[in-house]
N, CA, C and O of each residue as an XYZ file, in Angstrom:
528
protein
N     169.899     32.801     35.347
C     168.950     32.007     34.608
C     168.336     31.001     35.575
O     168.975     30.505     36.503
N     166.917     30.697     35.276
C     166.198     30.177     36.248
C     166.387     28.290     35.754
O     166.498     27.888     34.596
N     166.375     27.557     36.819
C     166.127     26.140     36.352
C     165.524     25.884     35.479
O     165.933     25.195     34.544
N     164.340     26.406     35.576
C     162.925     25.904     34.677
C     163.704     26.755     33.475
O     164.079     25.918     32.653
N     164.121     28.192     33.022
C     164.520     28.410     31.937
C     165.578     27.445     31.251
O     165.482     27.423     30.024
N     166.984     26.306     32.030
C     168.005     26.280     31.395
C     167.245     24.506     31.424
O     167.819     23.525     30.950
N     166.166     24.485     31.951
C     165.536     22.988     31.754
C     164.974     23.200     30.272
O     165.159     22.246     29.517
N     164.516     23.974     29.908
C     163.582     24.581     28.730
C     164.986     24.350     27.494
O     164.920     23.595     26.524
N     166.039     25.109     27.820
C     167.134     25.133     27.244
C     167.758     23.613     26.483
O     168.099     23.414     25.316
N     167.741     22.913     27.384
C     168.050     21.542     27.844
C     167.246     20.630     26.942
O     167.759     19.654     26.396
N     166.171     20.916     26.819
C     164.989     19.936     25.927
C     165.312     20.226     24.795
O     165.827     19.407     24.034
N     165.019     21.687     24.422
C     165.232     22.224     23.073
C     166.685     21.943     22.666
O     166.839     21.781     21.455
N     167.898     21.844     23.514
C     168.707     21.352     22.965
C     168.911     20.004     21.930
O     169.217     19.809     20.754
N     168.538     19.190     23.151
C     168.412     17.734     23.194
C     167.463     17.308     21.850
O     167.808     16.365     21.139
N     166.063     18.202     21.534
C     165.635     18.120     20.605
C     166.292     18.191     19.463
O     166.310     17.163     18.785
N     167.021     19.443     18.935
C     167.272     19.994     17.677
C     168.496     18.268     17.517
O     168.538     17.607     16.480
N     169.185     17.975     18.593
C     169.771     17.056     18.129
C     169.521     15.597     17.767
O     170.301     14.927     17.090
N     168.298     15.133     18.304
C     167.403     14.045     17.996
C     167.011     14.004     16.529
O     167.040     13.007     15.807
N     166.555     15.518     16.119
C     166.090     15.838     15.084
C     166.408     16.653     13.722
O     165.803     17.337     12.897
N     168.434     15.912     14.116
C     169.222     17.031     13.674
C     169.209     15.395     12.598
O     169.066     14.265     13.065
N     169.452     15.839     10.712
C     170.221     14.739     10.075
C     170.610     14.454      9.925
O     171.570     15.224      9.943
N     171.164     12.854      9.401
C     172.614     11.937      9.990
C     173.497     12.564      9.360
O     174.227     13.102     10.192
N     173.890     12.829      8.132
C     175.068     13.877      7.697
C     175.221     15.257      9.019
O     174.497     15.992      9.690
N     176.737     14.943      8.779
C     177.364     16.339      9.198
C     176.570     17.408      9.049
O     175.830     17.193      8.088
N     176.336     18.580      9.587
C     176.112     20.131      9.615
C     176.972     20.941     10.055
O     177.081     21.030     11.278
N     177.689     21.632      9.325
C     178.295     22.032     10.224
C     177.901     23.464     10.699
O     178.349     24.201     11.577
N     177.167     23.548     10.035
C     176.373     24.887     10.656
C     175.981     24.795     12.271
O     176.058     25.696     13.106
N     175.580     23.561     12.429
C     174.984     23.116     13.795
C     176.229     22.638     14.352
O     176.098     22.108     15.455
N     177.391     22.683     13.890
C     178.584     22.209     15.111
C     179.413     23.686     15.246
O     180.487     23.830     15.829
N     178.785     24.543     14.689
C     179.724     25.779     14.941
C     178.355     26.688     16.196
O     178.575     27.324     17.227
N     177.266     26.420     15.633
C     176.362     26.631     17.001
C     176.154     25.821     18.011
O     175.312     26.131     18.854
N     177.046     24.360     18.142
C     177.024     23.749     19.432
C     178.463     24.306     20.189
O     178.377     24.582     21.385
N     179.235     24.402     19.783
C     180.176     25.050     19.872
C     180.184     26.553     20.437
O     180.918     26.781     21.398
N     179.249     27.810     19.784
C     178.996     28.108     20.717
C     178.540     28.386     21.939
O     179.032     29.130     22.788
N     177.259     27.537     21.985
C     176.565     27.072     23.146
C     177.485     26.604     24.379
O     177.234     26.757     25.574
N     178.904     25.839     23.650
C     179.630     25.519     24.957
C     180.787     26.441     25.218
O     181.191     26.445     26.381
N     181.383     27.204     24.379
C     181.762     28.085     24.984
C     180.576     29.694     25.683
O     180.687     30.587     26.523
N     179.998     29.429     25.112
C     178.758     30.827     25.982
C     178.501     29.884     27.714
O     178.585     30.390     28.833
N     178.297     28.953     27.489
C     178.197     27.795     29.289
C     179.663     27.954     30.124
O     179.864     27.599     31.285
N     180.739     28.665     29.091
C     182.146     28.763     29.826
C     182.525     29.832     30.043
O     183.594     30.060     30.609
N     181.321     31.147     29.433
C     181.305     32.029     29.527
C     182.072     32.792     29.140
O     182.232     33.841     29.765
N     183.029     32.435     27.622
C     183.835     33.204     26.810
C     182.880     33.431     25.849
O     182.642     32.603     24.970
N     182.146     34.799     25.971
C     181.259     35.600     25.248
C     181.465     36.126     23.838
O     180.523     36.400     23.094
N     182.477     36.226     23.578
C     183.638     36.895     22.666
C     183.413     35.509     21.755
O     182.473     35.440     20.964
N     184.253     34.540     21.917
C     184.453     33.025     21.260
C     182.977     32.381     20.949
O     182.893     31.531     20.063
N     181.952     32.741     21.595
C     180.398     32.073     21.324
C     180.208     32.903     20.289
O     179.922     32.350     19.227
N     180.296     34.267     20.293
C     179.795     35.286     19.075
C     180.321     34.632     17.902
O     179.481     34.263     17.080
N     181.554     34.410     17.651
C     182.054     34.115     16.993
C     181.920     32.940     16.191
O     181.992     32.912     14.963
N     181.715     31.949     16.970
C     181.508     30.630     16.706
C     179.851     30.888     16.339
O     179.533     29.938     15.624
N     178.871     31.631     16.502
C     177.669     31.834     16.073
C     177.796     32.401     14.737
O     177.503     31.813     13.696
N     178.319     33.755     14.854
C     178.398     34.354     13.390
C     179.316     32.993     12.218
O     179.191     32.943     10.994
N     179.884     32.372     12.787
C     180.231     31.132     11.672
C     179.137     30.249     11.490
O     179.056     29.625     10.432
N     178.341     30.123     12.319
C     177.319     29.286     11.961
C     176.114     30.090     11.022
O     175.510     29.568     10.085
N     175.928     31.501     11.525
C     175.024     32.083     10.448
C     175.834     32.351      9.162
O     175.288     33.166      8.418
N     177.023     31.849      8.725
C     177.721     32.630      7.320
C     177.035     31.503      6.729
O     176.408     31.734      5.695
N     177.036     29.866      7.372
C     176.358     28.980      6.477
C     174.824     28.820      6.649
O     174.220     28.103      5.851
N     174.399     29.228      7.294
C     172.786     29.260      7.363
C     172.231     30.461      8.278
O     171.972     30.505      9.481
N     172.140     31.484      7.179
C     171.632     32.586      7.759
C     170.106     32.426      8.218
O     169.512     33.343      8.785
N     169.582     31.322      7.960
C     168.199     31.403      8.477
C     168.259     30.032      9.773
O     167.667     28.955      9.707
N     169.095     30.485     10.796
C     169.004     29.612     11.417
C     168.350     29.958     12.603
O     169.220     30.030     13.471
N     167.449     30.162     12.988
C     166.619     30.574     14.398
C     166.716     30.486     15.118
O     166.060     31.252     15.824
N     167.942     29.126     16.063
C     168.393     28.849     17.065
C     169.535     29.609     17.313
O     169.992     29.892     18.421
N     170.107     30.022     15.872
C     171.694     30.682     16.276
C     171.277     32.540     16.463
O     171.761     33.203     17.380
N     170.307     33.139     15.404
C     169.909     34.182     15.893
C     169.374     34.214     17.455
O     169.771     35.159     18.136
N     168.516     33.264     18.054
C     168.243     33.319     19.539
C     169.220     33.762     20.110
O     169.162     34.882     20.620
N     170.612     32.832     20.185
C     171.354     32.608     20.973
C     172.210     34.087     20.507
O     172.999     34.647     21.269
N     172.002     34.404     19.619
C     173.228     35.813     19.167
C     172.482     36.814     20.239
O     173.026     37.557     21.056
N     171.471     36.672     20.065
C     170.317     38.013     20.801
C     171.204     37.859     22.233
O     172.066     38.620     22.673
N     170.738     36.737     22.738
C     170.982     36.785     24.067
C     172.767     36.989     24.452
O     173.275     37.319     25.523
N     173.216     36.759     23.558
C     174.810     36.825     23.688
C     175.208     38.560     23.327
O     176.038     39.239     23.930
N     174.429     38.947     22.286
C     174.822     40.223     22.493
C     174.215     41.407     23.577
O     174.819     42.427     23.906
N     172.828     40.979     24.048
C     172.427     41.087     25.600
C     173.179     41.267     26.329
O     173.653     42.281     26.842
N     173.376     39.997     26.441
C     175.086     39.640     27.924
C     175.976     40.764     27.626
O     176.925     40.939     28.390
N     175.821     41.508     26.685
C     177.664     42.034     26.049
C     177.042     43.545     26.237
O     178.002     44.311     26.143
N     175.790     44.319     26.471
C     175.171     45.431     26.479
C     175.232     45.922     24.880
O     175.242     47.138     24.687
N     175.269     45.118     23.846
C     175.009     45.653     22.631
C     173.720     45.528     22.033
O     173.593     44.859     21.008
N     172.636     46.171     22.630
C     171.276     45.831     22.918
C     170.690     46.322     21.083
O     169.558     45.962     20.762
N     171.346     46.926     20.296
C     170.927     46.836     19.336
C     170.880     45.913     17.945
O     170.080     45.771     17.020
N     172.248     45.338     18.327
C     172.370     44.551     17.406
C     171.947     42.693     18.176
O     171.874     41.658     17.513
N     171.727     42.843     19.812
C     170.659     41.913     19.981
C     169.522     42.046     19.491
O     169.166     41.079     18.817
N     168.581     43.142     19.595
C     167.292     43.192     18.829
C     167.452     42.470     17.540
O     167.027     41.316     17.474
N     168.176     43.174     16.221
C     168.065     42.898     15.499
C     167.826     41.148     15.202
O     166.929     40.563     14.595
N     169.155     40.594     15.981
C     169.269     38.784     16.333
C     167.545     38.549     16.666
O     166.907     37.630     16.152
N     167.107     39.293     17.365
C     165.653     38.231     17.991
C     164.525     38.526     17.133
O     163.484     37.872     17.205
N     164.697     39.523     16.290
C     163.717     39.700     15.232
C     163.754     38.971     14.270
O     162.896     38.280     13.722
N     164.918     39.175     14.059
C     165.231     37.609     12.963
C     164.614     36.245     13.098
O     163.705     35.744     12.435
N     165.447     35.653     14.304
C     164.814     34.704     15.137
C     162.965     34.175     14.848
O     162.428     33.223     14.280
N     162.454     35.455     15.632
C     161.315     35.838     15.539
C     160.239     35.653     14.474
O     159.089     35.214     14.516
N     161.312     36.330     13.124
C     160.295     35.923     11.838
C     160.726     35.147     11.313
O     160.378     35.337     10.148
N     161.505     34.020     11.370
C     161.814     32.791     11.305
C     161.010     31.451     12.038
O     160.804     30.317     11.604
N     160.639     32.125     13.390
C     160.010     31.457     14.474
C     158.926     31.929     14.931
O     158.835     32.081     16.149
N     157.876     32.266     14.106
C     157.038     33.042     15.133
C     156.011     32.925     16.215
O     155.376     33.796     16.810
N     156.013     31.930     16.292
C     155.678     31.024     17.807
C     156.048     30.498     18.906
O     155.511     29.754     19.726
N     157.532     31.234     18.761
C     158.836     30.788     20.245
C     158.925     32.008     20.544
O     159.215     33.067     19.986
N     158.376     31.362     22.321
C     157.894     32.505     23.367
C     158.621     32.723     23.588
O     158.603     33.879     24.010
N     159.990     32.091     23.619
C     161.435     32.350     24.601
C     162.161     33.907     23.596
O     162.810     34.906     23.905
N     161.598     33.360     22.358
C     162.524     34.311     21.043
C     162.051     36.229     21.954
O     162.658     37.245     22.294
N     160.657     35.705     21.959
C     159.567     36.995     22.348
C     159.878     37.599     24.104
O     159.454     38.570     24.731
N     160.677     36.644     24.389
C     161.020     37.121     26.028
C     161.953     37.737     25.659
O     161.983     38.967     25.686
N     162.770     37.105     25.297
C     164.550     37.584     25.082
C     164.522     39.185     24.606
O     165.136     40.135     25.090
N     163.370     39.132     23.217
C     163.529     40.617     22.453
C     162.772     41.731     23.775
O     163.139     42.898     23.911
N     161.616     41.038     24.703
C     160.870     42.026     25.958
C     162.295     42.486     26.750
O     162.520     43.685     26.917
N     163.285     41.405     27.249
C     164.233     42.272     27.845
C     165.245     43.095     27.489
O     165.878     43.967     28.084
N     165.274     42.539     26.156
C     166.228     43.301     25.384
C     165.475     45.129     24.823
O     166.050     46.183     24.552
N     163.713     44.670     24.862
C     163.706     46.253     24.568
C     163.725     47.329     25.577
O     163.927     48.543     25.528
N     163.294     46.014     27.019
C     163.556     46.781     28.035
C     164.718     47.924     28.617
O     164.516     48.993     29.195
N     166.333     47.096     28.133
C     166.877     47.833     28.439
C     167.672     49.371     27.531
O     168.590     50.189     27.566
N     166.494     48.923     26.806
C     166.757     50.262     25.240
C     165.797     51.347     25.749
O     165.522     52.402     25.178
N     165.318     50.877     26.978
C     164.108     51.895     27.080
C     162.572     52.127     26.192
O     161.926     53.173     26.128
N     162.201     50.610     25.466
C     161.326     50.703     25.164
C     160.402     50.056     25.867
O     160.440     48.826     25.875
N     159.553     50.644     26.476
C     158.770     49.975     27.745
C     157.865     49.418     27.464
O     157.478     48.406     28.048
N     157.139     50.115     26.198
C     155.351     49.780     25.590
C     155.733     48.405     24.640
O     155.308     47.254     24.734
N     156.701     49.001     23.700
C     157.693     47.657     23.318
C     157.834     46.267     23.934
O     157.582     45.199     23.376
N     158.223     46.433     25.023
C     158.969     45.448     26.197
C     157.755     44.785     26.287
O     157.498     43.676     25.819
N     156.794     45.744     27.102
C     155.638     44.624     27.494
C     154.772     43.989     25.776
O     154.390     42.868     25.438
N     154.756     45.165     25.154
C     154.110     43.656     24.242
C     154.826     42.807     23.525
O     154.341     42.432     22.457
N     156.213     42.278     23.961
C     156.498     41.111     23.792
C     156.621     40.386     24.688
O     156.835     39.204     24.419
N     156.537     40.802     26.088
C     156.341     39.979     27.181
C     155.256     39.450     27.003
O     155.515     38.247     27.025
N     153.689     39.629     26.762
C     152.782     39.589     26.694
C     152.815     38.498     25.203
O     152.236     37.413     25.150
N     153.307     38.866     24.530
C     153.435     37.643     23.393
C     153.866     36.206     23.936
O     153.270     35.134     23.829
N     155.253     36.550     24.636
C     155.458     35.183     25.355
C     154.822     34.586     25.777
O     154.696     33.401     25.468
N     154.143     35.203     26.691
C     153.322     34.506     27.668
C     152.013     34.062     26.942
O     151.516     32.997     27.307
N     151.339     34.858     25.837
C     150.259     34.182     25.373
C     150.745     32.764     24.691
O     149.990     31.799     24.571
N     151.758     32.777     24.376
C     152.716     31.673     23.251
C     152.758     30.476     24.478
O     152.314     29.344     24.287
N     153.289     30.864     25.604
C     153.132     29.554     26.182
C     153.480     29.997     27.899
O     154.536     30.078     28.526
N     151.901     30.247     28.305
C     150.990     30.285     29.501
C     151.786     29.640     30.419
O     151.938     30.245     31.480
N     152.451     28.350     30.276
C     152.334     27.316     31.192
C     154.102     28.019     31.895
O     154.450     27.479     32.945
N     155.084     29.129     31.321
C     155.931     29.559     31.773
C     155.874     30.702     32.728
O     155.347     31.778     32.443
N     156.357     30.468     33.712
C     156.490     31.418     35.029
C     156.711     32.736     34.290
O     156.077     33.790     34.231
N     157.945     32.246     33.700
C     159.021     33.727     33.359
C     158.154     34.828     32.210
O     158.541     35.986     32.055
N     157.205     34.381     31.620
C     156.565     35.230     31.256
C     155.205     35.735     31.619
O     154.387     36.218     30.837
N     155.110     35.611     32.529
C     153.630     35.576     33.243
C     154.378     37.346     33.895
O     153.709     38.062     34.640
């Protein structure tokens, strides 16, 4: 992962929690949770700690992201898709959602696929290397 991607990471983190409300969530402490075990790289324990966060808010867009890319990491490239589509029509203006699903169709072998969500990213937001 590139600087500029885990800087991107980093904001949007920092955001959702600025803009998280003063009551407890615990939906959002079972997806910070996995965020820090996926940074410790127990892949297994992040899934997990994600799928607990989607049992209480299945429409959570940050935790489908992060499932995509976690089941990525794991070569279960189908049931990542599914995570970034979700994501996706939850979010449909996060370029990162639209990168994640380009590499993920990439390695399913969908190529025409791949690029037009690369191409989504990048129209979504120009100003990123990684989708250019």
């Amino acid at each position: 992962m590139t600087t500029k991607r885990l800087a991107h990471l980093l904001i949007l983190s920092v955001g959702l929690l600025l803009c998280a409300p003063a009551q407890a969530d615990p939906a959002t402490d079972h997806y910070n949770e996995g965020l820090r075990l996926k940074k410790a790289g127990k892949l297994d324990a992040a899934i997990v700690a994600m799928e607990e966060a989607l049992k209480l808010r299945p429409d959570y867009a940050a935790v489908h992201q992060s499932m995509g890319v976690l089941q990525r990491k794991k070569k279960a490239y189908a049931k990542a898709e599914a995570h970034l589509r979700k994501a996706i029509k939850l979010e449909p203006k996060w370029a990162n959602a639209y990168y994640s699903l380009g590499l993920v169709l990439y390695h399913q072998g969908k190529k025409d696929e791949a690029v037009t969500a690369m191409e989504k990213a990048a129209a979504l937001d120009p100003r990123d290397a990684m989708t250019l």
